[in-house]
N, C-alpha and C positions, 0 to 999 in steps of 0.2 A: 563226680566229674573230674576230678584233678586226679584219680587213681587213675582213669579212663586214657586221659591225657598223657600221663607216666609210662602209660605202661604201650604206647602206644610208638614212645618216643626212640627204640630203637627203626623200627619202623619205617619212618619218616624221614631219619637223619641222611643228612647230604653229605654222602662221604669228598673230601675235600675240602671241607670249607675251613676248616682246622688244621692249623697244621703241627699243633705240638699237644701235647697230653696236657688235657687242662681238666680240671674237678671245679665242678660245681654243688654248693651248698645250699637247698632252699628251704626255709622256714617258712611255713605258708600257713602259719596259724599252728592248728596242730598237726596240719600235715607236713611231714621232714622227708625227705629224698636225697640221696647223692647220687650225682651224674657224671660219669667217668666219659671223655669225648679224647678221641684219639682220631687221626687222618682215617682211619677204617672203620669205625666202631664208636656205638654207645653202649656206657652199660650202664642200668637205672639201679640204686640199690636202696632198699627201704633205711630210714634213719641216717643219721652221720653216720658216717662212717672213715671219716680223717679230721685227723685233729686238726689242719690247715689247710682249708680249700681255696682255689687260684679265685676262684668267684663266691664271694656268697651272697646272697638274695633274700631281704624277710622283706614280707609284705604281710596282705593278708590275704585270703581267697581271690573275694570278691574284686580287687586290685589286679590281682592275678591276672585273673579269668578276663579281664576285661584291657591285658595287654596282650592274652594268649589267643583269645575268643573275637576280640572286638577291635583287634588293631590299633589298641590305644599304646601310644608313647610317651613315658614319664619326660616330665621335665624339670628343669631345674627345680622348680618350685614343688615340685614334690616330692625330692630328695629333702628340699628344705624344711619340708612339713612333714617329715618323717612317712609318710606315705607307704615308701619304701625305701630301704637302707640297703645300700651295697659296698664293699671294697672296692670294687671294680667296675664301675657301670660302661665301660667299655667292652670288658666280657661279656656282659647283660645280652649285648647287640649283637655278638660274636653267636652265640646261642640260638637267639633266632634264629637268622641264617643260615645256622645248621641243621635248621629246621624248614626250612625254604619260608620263610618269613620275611617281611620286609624289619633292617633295622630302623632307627629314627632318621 
């Protein structure tokens, strides 16, 4: 499911919504991706692949799936509950939308 998802995600992306080169990092259990987002362009690439990403994202699958799949939006308290951890959960939301998703 989440390879399906990845690989789908050039795709989909909504040229625009971005307007500066941003890297995304996700730990998804033991799925890993980076996400290169540029005003033109996504590129998905298996594993890390930078040592400092502008976003990065661990969660796990199931959490995932269920903000990517089911429209759910973390909130405070499940940053608090580790849930899901980010640098940046402002990014988080940038992402969606570049994905024609609703942010929170």
């Amino acid at each position: 499911m989440l390879d399906d998802i990845f690989s789908s995600l050039p795709g989909s992306y909504v040229i625009g919504v971005v307007d500066r080169d941003t890297v995304y990092y996700f730990s998804l259990g033991v799925f890993k991706k980076t996400v290169r987002l540029s005003a033109e362009r996504c590129v998905v690439e298996d594993g890390r692949t930078v040592e400092n990403a502008d976003c990065v994202c661990k969660t796990d699958e199931a959490f995932f799936l269920s903000i990517w799949e089911d429209g759910y939006r973390p909130v405070l308290g499940d940053f608090m509950a580790g849930r899901i951890k980010s640098n940046n959960p402002s990014a988080l939301q940038r992402f969606l939308q570049a994905f024609g998703k609703k942010a929170a």
